[in-house]
ROSE-338030 format. One record per residue: x, y, z of N, C-alpha, C in turn. Coordinates in steps of 0.2 Angstrom, whole numbers, plus 2048, in hexadecimal, padded with zeros to 3 digits. Layout:
% ROSE-338030
XYZXYZXYZ/...
//
This chain:
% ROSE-338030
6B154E3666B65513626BA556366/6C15563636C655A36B6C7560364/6C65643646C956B35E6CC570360/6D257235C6D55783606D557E35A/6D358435E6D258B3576D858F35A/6DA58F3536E05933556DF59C354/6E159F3596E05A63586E55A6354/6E65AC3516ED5AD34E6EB5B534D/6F35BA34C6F45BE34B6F95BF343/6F45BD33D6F95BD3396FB5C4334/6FF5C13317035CA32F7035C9327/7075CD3257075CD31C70D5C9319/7115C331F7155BF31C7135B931E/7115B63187105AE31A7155A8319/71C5AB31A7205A531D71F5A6325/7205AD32871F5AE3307185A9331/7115AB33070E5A933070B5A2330/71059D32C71059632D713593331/71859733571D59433871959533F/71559934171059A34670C594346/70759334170358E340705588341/70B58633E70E58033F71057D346/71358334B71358335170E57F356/70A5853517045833576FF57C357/6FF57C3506FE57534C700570351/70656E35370A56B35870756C35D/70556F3617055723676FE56E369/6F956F3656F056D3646F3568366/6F556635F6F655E35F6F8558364/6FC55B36770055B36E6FB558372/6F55603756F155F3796EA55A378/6EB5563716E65513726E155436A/6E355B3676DD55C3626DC55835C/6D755535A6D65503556D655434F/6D255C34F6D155F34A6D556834C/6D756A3496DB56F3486D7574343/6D457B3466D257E3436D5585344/6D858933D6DA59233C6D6595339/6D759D3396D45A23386D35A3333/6CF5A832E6CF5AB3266D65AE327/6D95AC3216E05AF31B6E45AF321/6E55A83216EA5A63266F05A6324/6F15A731B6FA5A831B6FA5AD31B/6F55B43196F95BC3176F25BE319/6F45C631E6ED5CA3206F25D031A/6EF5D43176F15D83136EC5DB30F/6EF5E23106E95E930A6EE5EA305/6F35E73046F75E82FE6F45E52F8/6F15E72F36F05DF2EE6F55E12EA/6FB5E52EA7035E42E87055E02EC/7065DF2F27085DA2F77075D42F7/6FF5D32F76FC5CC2F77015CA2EE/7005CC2E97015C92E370A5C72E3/70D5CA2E77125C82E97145C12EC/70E5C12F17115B92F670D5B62F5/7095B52F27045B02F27035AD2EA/7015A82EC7035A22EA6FA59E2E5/6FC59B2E06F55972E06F75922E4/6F058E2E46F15872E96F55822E7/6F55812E16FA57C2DD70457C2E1/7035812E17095832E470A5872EC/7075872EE70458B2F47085892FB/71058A2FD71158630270C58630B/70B58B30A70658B31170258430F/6FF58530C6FA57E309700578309/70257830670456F30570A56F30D/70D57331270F57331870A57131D/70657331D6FF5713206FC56B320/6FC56A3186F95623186FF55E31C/70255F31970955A31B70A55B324/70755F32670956032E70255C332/6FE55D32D6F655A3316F655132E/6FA55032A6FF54832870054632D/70454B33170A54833670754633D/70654C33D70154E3436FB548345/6F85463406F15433406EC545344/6EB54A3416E654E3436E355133B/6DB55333D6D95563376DB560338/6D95613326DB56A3326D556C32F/6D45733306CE57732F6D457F32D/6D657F3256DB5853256D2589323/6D458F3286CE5913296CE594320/6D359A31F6D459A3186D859D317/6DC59C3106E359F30C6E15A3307/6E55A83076E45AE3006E85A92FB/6E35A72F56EA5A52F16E75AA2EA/6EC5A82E56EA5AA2DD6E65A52DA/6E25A82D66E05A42D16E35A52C9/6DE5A32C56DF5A32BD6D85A82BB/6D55AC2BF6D15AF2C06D45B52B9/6D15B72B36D35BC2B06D45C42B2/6CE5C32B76CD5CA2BC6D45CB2C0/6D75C32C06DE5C42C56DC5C52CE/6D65C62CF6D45C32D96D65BE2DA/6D75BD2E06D95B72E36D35B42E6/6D45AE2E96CF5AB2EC6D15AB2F4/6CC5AB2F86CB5A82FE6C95A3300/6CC5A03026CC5973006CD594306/6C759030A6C858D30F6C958530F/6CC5813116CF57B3116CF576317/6CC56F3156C956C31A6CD564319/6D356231C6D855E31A6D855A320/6D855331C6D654F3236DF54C325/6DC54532B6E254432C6E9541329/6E55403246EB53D3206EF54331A/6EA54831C6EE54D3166EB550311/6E454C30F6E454E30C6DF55330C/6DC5563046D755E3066D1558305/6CD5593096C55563096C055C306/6C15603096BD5663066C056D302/6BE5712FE6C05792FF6B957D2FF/6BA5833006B45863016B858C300/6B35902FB6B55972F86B159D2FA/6B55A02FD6B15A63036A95A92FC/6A35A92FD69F5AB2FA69D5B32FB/69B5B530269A5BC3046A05C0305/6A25C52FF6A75CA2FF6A65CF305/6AB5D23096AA5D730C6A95DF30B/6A55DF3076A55E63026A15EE308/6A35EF30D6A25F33126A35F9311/6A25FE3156A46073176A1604321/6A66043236A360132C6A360A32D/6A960E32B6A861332C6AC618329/6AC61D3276B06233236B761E323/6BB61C32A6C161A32A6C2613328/6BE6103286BE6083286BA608322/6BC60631B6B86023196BC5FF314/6B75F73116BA5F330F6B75F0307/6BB5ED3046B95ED2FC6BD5E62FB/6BA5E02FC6BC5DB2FE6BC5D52F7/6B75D82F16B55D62EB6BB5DA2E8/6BE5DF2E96C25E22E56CA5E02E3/6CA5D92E66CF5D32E96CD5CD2E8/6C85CC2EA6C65C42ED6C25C22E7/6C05BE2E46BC5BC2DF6B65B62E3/6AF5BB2E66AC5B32E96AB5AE2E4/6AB5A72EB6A95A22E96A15A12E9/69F59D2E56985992E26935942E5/69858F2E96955892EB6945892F3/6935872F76905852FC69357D2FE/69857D30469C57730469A57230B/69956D30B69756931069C562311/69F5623156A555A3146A555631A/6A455031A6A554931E6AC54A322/6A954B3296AE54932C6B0545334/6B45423376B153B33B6AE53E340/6AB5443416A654634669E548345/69E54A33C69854B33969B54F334/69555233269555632B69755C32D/69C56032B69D56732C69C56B326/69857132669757632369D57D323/69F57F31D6A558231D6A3589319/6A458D31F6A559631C6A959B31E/6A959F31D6B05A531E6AC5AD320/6AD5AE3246AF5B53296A65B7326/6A75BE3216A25C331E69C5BC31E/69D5B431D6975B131B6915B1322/6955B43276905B132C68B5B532C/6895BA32A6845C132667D5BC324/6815B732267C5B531C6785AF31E/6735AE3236705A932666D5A4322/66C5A431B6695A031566D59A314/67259B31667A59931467A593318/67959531F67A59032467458A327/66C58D32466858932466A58531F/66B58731966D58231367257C314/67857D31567A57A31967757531F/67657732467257232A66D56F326/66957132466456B32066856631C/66D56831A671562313674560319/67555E31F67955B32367E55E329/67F56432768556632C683563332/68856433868856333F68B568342/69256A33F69656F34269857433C/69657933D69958033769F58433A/6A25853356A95873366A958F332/6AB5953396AA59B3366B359E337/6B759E3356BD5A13336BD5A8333/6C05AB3356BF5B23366C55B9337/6C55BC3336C95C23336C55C9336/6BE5C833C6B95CE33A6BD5D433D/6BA5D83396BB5E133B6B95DE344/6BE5E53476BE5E734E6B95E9351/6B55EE34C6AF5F134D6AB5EE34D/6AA5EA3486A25E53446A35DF34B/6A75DC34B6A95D834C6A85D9356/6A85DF3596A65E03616A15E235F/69C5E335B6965E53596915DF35B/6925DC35468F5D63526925CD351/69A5CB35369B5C535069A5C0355/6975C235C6965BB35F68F5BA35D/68A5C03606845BF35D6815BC357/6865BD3506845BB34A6855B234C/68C5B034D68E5AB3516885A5353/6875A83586815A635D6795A6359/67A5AA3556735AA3516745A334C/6775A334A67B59D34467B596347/67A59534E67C59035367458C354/67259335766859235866558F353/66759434C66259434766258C342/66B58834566B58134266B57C346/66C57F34D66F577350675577351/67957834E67E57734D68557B351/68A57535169057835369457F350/6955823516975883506A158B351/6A658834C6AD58834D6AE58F34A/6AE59434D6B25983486B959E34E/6C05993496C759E34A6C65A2348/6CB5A934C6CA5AD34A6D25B3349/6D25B73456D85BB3476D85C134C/6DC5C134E6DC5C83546E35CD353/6E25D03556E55D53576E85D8351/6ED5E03516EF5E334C6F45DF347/6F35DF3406F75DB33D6FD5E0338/7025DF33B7075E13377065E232F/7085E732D7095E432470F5EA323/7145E731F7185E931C7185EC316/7115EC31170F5F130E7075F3310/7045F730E6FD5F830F6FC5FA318/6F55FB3176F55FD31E6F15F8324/6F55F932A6F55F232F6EE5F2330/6EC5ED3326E35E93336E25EB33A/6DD5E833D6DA5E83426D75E0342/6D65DC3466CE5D93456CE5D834E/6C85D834C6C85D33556C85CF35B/6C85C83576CC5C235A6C65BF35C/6C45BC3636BF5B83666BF5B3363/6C35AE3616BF5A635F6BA5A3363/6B55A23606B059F3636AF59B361/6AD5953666A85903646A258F368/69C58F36669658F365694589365/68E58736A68958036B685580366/68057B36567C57C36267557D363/67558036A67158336D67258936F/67758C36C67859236E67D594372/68159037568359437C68B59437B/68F59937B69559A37B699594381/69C59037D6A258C37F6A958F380/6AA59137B6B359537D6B159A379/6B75A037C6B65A53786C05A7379/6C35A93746C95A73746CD5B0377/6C95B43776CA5BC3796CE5BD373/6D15C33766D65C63716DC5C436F/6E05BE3726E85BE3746E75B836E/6EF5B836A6EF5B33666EF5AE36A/6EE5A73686ED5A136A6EB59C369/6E959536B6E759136C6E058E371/6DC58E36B6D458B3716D358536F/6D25803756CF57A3736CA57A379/6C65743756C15733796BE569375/6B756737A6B95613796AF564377/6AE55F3726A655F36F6A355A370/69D55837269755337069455536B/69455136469055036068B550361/68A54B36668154A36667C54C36A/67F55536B67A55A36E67955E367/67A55E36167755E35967255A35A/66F55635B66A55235A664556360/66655336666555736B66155E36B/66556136966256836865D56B360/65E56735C65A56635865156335A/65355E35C64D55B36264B55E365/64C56236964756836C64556E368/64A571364646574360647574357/64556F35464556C34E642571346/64357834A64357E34464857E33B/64B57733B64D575335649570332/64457033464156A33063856E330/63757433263257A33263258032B/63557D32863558232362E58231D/62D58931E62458831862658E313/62558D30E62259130961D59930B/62059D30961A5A330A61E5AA304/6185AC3036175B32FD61D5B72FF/61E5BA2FD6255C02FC61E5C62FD/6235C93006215D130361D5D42FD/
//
């Protein structure tokens, strides 16, 4: 499997923002990527929720969304939008966090709705209310694709290891982490968690990432990290995309999944035992 993770520096305009991805979209594609994978809230990074309710879009109508299908048509390539802010019918009026998994011909094979809200105080200056916007998702999503099963989560999920042995036991092979993390959390903890997530299944480990300071035209400008990484299934860091917007590709054997399972078969050891 040849994939390319797009880094990206998105801002609080998701026409600019598309026209990035579409770019680069080409560019992967160019160089041989079968699978094309971007970051969390890849049309708008934004603290405006006057803002956000301005540009954004439900999915029915979403043109980042139906651009994308159309461009991963063209391209014959699969797409992994890591995920879009859209509107729902939600009475509360949140949005979703909505990640989207669109195969070669166009179409959506999967969505997945970010579950773990980022509801934080990192510090006096930093802190975040991620439910106060987002309405989590419920379901746990797994989908067929021509290299295996891929397991699908967003940024805050990767906290939550429950999540991703569930997944790997129902089949995953490669889990996809999308990500917008904090600058601090994120040189703290986002390779290590990464890397933990990788050991703990087996499994391939995709996760784009966003980097660097993002504009906003309302609210106040973000930070996050960057580093896309991908991860073996035995742990060992493959690429790591640093801070610079961009493009990573790299080329995978499936069948060190199996491999690395076979030496140490910690998915199929689960026992029962008392609560503390």
């Amino acid at each position: 499997m040849r994939a390319a993770l797009l880094q990206l520096t998105s801002s609080d305009d998701p026409v600019d923002n598309l026209a990035v991805v579409r770019a680069w979209m080409e560019d992967a594609a160019a160089d041989g990527a079968e699978i094309i994978l971007t970051p969390e809230v890849t049309n708008c990074i934004s603290t405006s929720r006057t803002h956000q309710r301005a540009v954004l879009n439900h999915e029915s109508d979403d043109p980042t969304l139906a651009t994308l299908r159309a461009e991963a048509e063209r391209l014959g390539v699969w797409l992994l939008i890591g995920s879009l802010a859209l509107k729902t019918d939600d009475p509360d009026g949140r949005f979703a966090n909505r990640s989207f998994l669109i195969g070669d011909d166009g179409a959506i094979r999967a969505r997945y709705d970010k579950i773990h809200m980022f509801d934080v105080d990192v510090s006096p200056e930093e802190t975040y209310r991620e439910s106060d916007g987002f309405r989590p998702g419920t379901r746990a999503v797994l989908s067929d694709t021509p290299w295996g099963k891929m397991g699908l989560s967003i940024c805050y999920d990767v906290r939550f290891p429950h999540l991703y042995r569930g997944l790997a036991q129902a089949g995953a092979e490669i889990l996809t982490v999308p990500a917008a993390f904090s600058h601090v959390t994120g040189a703290a903890h986002w390779q290590s968690l990464l890397r933990a997530r990788a050991i703990e299944t087996g499994c391939f480990v995709l996760a784009p990432a966003q980097t660097g300071t993002h504009t906003a035209s309302r609210g106040q400008a973000r930070r996050t990290h960057g580093h896309s990484l991908v991860i073996g299934p035995w742990g060992e860091v493959i690429a790591d995309g640093g801070t610079e917007a961009g493009i990573i590709t790299v080329d995978l054997d499936l069948s060190e999944v199996a491999q690395a399972r076979r030496r140490v078969p910690s998915l199929r050891h689960d026992r029962d035992f008392d609560g503390p």
